[in-house]
C-alpha positions in Angstrom: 0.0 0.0 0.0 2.8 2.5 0.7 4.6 2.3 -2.7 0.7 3.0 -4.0 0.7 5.7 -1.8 4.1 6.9 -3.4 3.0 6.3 -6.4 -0.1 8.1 -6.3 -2.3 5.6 -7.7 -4.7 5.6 -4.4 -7.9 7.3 -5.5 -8.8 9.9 -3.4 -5.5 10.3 -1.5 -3.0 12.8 -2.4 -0.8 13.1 -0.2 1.9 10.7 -1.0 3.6 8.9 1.5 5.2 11.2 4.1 2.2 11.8 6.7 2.6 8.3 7.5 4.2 7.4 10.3 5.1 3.7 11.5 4.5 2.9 15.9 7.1 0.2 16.5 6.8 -1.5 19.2 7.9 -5.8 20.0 6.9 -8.7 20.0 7.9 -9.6 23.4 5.9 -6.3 24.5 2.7 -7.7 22.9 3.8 -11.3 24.8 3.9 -9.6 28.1 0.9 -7.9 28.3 -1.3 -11.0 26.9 -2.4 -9.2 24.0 -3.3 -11.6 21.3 -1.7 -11.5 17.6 -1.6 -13.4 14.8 0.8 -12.9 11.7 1.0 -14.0 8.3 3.5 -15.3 5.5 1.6 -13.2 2.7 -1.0 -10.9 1.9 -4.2 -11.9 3.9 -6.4 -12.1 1.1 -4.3 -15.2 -1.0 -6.0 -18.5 -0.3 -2.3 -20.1 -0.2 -1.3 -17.7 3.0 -0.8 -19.1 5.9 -1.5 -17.6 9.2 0.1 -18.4 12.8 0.0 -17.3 16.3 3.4 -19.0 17.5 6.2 -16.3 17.7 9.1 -18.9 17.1 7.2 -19.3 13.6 8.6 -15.4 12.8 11.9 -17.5 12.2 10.4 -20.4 10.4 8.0 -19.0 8.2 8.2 -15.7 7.1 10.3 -14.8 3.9 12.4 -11.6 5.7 14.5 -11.8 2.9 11.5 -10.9 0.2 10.1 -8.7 2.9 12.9 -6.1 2.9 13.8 -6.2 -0.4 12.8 -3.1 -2.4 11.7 -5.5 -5.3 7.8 -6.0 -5.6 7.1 -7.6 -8.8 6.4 -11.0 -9.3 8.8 -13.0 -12.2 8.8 -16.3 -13.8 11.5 -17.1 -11.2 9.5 -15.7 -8.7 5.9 -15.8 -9.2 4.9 -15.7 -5.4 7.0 -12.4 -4.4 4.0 -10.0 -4.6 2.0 -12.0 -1.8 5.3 -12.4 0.4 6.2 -9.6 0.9 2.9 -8.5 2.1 2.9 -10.7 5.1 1.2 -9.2 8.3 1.4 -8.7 12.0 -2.0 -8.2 13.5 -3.1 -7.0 17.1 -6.4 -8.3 18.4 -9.1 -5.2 19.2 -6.6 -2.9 20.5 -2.8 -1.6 20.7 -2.4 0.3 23.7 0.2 3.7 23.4 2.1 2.1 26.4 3.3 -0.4 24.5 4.3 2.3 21.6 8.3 2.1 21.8 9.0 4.7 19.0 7.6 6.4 16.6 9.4 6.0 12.5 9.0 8.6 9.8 10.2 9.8 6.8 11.9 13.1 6.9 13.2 16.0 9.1 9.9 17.9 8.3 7.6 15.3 9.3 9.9 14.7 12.9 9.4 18.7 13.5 5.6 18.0 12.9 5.3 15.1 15.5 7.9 17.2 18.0 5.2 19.9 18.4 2.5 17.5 18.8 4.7 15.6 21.5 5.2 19.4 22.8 1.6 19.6 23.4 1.7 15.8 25.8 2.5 15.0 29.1 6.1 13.8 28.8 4.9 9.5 29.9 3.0 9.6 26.2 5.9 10.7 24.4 8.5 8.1 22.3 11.5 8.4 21.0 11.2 9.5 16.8 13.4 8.7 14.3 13.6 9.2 10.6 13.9 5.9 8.6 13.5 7.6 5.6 15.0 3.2 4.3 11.4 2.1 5.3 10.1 4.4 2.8 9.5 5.0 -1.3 
């Protein structure tokens, strides 16, 4: 979705990419407070995906490889990529901000932006920010 976004083909939506910002948090957070996830090794919609709710599967089962690469299109070597690399994480319901860790984003401009929201907080709901501008288009 957020090389659509890049690419402006979401209809509707203009503002590229850059007011999204990614909550990162861990799996060993989520474990702790008993909240209940399940992941995926593909995009959710592909009959073939599988889903799981065993972190030791994170090792096992997901493609990481395929998932970082910048590559998105599917080949004759590789006719599976496309549904790969869109596996998921999923929280149950509800993702409380204490378990919030940091907060990712794409530039200098966007950090300012979430710095005067964060100025606006009481200082236990603010995270840490840093510009991964890698995890973008």
């Amino acid at each position: 979705m957020l090389l659509q976004l890049h690419s402006g083909q979401v209809t509707g939506y203009s503002e590229r990419q850059d007011p999204l910002v990614y909550l990162t948090s861990t799996i060993q957070r989520l474990q702790a407070a008993g909240l209940p996830f399940v992941f995926s090794n593909g995009h959710g919609f592909a009959r073939i995906t599988d889903w799981f709710d065993d972190p030791a599967r994170l090792d096992t089962d997901i493609d990481w490889a395929t998932v970082y690469a910048r590559v998105w299109n599917d080949t004759l070597a590789d006719p599976d990529r496309q549904r790969r690399k869109q596996a998921e994480f999923l929280v149950h319901r509800f993702f409380p901000w204490e378990l919030v860790d940091g907060i990712a984003l794409v530039s200098a401009a966007v950090s300012e932006q979430v710095s005067r929201i964060f100025g606006r907080v009481e200082d236990r709901l603010k995270r840490p920010i840093s510009i991964r501008e890698d995890w973008y288009y």
